[in-house]
N, CA, C and O atoms as CSV, one atom per row, in Angstrom:
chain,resi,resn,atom,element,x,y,z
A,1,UNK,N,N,188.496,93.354,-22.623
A,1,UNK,CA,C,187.831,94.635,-22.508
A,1,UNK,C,C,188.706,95.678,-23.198
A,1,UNK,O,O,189.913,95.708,-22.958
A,2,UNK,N,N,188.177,96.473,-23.986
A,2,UNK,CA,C,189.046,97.317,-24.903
A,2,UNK,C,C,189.255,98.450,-24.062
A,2,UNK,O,O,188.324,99.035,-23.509
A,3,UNK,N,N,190.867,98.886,-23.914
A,3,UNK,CA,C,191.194,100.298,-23.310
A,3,UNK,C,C,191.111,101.591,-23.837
A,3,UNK,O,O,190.350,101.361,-24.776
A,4,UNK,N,N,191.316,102.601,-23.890
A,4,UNK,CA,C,191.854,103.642,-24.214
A,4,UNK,C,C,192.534,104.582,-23.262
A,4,UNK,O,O,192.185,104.729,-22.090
A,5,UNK,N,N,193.515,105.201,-23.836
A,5,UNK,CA,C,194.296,106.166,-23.074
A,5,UNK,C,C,193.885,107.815,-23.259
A,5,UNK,O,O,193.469,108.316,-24.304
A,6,UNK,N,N,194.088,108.447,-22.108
A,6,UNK,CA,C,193.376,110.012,-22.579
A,6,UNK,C,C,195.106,110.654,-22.582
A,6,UNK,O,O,196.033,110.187,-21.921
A,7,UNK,N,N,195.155,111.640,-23.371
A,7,UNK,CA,C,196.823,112.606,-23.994
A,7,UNK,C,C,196.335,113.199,-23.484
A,7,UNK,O,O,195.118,113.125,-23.312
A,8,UNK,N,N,197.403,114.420,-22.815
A,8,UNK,CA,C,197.763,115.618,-22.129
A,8,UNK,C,C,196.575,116.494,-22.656
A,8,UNK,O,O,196.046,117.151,-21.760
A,9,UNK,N,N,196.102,116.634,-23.747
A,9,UNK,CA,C,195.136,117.657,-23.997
A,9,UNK,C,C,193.618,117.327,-24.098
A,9,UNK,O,O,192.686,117.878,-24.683
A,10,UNK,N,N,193.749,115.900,-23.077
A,10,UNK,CA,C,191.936,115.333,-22.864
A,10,UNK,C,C,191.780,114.335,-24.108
A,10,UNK,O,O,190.775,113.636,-23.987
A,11,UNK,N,N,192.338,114.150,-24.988
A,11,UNK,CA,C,191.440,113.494,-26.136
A,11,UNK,C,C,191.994,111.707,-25.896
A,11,UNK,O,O,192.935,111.316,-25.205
A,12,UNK,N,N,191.092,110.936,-26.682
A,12,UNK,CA,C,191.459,109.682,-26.271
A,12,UNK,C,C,191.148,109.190,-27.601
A,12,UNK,O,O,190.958,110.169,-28.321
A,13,UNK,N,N,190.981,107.850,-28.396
A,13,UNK,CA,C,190.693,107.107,-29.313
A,13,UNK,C,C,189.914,106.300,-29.000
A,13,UNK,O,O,190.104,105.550,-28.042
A,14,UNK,N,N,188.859,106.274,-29.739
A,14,UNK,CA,C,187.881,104.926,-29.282
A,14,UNK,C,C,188.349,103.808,-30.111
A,14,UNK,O,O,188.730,103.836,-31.281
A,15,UNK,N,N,188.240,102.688,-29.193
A,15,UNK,CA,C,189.228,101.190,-30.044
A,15,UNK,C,C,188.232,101.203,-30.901
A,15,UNK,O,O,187.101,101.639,-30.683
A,16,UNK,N,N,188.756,100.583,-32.181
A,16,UNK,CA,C,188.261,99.876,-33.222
A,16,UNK,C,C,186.667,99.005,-33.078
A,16,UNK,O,O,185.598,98.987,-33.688
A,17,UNK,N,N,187.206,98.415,-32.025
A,17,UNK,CA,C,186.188,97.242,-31.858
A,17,UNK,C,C,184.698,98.142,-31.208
A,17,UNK,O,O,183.620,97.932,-31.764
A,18,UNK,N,N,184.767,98.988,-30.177
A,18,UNK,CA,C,183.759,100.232,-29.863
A,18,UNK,C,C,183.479,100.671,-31.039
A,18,UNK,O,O,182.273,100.521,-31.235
A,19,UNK,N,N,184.210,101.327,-32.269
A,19,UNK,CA,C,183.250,102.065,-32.872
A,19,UNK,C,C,182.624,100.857,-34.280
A,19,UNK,O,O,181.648,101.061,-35.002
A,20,UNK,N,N,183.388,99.859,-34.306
A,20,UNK,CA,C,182.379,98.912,-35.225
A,20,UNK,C,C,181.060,98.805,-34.086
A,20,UNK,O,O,179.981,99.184,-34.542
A,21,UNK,N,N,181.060,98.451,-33.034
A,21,UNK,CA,C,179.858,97.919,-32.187
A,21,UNK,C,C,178.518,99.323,-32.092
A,21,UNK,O,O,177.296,99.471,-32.114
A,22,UNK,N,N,179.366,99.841,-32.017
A,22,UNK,CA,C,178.568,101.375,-31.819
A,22,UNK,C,C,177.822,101.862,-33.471
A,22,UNK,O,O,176.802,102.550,-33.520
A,23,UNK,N,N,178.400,101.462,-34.469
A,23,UNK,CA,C,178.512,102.079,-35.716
A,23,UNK,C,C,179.017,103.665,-35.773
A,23,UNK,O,O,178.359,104.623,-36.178
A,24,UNK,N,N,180.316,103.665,-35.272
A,24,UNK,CA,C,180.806,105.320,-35.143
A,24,UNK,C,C,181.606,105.692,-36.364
A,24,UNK,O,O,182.270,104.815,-36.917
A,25,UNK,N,N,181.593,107.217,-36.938
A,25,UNK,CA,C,182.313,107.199,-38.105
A,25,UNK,C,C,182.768,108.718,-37.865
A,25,UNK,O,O,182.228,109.476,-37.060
A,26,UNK,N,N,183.804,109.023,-38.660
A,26,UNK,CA,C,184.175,110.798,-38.561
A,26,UNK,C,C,183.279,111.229,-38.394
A,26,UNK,O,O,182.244,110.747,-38.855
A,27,UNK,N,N,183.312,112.485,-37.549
A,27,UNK,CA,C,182.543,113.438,-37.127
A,27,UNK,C,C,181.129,113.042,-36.049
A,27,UNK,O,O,180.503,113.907,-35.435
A,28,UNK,N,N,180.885,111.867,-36.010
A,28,UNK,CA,C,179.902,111.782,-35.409
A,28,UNK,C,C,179.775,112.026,-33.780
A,28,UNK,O,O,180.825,111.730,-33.211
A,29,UNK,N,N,178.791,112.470,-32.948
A,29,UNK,CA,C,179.015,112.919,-31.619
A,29,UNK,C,C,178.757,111.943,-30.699
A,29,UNK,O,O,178.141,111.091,-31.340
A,30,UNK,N,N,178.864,111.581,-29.608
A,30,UNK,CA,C,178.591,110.892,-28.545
A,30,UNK,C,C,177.963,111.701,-27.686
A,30,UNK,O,O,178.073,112.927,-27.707
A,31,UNK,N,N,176.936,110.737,-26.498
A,31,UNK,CA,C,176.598,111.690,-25.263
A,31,UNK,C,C,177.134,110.596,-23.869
A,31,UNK,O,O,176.841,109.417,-23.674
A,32,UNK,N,N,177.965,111.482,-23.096
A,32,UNK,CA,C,178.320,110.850,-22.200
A,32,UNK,C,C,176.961,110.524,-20.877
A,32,UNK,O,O,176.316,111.515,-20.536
A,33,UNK,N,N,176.685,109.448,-20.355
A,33,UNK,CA,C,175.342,109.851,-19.279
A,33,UNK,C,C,176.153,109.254,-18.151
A,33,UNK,O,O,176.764,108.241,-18.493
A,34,UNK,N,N,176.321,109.645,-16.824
A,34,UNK,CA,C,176.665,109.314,-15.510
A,34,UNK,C,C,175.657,109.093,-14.384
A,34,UNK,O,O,175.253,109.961,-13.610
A,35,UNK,N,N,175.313,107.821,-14.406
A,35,UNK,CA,C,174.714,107.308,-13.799
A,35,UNK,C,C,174.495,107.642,-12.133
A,35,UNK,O,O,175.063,108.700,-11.862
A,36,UNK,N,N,174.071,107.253,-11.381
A,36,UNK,CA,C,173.781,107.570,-9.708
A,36,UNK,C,C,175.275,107.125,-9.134
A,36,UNK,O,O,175.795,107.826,-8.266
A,37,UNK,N,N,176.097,105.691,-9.746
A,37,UNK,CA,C,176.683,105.158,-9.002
A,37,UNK,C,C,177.696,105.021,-9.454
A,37,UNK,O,O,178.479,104.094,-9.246
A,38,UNK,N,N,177.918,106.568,-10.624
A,38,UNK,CA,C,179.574,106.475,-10.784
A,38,UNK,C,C,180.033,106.582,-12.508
A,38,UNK,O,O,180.731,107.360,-13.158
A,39,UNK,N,N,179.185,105.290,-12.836
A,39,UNK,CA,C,178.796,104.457,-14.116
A,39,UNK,C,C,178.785,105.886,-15.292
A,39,UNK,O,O,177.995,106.827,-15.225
A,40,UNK,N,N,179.867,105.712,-16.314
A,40,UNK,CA,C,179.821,106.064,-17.324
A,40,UNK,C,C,179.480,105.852,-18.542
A,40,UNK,O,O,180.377,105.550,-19.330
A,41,UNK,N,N,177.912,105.969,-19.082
A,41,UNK,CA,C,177.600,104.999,-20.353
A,41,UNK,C,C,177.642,106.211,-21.418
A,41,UNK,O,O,177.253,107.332,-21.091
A,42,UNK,N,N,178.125,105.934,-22.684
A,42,UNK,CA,C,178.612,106.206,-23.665
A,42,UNK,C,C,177.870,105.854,-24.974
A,42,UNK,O,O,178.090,104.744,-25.459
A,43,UNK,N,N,176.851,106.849,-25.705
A,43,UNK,CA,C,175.880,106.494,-26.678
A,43,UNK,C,C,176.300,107.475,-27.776
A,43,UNK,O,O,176.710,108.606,-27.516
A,44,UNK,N,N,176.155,106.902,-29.240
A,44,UNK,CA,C,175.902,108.141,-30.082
A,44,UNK,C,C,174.965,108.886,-30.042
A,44,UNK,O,O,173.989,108.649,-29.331
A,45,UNK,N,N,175.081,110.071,-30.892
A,45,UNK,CA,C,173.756,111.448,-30.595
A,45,UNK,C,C,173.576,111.493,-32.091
A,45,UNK,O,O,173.863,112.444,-32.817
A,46,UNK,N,N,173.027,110.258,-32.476
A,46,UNK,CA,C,172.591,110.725,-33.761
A,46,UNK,C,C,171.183,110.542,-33.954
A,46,UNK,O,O,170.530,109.579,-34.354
A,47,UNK,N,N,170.823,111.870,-33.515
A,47,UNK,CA,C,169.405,112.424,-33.432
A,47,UNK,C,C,168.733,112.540,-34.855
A,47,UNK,O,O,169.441,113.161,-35.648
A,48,UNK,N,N,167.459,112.060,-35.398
A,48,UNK,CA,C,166.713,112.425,-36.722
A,48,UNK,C,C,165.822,112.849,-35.667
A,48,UNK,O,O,165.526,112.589,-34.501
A,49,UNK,N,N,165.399,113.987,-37.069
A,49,UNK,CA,C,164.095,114.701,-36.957
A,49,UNK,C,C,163.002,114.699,-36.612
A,49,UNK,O,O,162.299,115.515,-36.016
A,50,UNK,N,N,162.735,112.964,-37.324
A,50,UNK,CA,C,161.489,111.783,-36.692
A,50,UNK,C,C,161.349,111.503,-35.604
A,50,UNK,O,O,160.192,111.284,-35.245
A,51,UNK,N,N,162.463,111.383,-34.592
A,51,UNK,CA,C,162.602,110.856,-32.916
A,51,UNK,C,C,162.191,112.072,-32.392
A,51,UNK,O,O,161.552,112.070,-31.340
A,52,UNK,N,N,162.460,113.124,-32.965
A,52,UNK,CA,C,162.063,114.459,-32.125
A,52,UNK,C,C,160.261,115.029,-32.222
A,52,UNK,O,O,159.884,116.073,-31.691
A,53,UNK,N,N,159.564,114.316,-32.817
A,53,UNK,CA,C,157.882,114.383,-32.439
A,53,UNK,C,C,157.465,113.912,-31.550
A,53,UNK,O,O,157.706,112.836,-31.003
A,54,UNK,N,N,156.389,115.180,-31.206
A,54,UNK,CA,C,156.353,114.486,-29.515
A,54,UNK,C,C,156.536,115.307,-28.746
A,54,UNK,O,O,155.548,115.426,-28.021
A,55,UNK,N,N,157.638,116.249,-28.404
A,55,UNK,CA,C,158.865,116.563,-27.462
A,55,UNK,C,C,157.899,118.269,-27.203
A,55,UNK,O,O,157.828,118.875,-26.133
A,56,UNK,N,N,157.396,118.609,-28.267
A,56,UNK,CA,C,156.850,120.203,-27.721
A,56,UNK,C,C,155.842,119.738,-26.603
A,56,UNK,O,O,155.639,118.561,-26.305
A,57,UNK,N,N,155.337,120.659,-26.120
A,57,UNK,CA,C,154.353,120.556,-25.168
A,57,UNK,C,C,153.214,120.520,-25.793
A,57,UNK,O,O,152.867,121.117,-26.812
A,58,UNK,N,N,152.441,119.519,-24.885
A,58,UNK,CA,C,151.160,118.969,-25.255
A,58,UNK,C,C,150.086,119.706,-24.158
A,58,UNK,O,O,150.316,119.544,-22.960
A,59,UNK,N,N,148.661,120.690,-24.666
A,59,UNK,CA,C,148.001,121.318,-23.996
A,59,UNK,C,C,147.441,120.365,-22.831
A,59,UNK,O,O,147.222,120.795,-21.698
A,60,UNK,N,N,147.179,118.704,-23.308
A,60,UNK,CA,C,146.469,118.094,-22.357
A,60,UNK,C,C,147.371,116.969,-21.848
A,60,UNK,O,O,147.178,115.753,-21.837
A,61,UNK,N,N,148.392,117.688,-21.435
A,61,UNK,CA,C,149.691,116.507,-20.350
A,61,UNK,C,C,150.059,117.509,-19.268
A,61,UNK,O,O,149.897,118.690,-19.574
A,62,UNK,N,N,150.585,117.207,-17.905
A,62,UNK,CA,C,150.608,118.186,-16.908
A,62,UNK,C,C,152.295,117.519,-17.172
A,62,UNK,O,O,152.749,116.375,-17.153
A,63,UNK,N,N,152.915,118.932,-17.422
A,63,UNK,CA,C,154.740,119.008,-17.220
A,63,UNK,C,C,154.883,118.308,-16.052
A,63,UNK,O,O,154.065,118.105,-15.155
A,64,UNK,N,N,156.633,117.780,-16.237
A,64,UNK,CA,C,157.201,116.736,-15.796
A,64,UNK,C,C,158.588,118.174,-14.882
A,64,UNK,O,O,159.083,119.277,-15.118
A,65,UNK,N,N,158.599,117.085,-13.825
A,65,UNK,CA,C,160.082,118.356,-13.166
A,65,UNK,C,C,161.414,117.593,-13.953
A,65,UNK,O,O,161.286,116.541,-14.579
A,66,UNK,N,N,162.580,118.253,-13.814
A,66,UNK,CA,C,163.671,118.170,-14.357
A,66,UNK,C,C,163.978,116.695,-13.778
A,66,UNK,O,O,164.351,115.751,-14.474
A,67,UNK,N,N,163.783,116.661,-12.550
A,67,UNK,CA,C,164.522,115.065,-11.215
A,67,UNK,C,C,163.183,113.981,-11.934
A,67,UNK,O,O,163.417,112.775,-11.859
A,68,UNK,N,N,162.022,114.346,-12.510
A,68,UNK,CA,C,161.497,112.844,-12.896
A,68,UNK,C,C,162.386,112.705,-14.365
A,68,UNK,O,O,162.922,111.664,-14.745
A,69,UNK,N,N,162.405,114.082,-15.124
A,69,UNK,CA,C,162.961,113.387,-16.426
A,69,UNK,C,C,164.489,112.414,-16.099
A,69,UNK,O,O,164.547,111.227,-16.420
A,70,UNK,N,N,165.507,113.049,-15.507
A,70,UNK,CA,C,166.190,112.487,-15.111
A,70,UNK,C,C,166.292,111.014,-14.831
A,70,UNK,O,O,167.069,110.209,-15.345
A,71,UNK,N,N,165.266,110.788,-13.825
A,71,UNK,CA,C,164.816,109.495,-13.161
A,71,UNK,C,C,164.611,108.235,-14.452
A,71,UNK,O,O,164.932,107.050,-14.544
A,72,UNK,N,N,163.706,109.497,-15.586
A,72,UNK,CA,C,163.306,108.487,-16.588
A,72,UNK,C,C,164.524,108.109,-17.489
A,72,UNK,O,O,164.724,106.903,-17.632
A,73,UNK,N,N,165.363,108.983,-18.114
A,73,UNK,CA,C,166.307,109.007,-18.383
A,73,UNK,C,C,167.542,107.574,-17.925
A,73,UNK,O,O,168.162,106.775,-18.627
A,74,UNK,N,N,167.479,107.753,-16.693
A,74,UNK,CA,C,168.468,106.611,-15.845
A,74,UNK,C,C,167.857,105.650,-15.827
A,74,UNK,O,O,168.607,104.705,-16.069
A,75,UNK,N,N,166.352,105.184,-15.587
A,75,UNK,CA,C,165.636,104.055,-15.729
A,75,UNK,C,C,166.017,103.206,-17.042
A,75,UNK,O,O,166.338,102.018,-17.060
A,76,UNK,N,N,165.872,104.374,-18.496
A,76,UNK,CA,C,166.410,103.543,-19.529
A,76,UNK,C,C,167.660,103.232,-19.800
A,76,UNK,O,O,168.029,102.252,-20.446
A,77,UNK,N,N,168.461,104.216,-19.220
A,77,UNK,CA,C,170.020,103.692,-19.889
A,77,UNK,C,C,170.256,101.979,-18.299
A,77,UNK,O,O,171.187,101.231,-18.001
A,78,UNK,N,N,169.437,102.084,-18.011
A,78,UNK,CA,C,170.107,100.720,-16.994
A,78,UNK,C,C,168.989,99.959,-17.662
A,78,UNK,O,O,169.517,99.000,-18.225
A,79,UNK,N,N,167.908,99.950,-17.822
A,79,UNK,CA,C,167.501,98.608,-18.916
A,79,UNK,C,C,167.858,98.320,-20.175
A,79,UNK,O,O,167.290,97.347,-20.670
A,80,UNK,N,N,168.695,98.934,-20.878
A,80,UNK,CA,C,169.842,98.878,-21.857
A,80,UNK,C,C,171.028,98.081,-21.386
A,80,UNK,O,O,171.731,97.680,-22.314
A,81,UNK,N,N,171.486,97.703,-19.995
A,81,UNK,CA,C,172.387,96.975,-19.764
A,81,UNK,C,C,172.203,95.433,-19.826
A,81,UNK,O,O,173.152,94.688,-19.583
């Protein structure tokens, strides 16, 4: 299991072997998500333009509260495991 260490000023290195698996390169961002039970999963945020249709509001869908998106949110990052 690959480690990393965090330095006095928060920052850490992601091993080698994480960012081949991940495909991570300079500059690119991560989003940290914390699960119900602790669980820290770790994704890139490399958002296109294309993934984002969809996302405005639709006249004939009744809005979602913040605790279902959430819900939905955590549903997928644990069927990703």
């Amino acid at each position: 299991m690959p480690t990393a260490t965090i330095t006095s000023k928060g920052q850490t290195t992601i091993p080698q072997e994480i960012r081949k698996l991940l495909n991570l390169h300079p500059g690119d961002r991560l989003d940290f998500i914390v699960a119900e039970d602790g669980r820290v999963y770790v994704q890139p945020t490399n958002i296109k333009v294309e993934s984002l249709k969809g996302m405005l509001h639709q006249a004939n869908r009744e809005p979602i509260s913040i605790e279902q998106m959430d819900a939905a949110i955590l549903s997928c990052v644990e069927e990703m495991l």
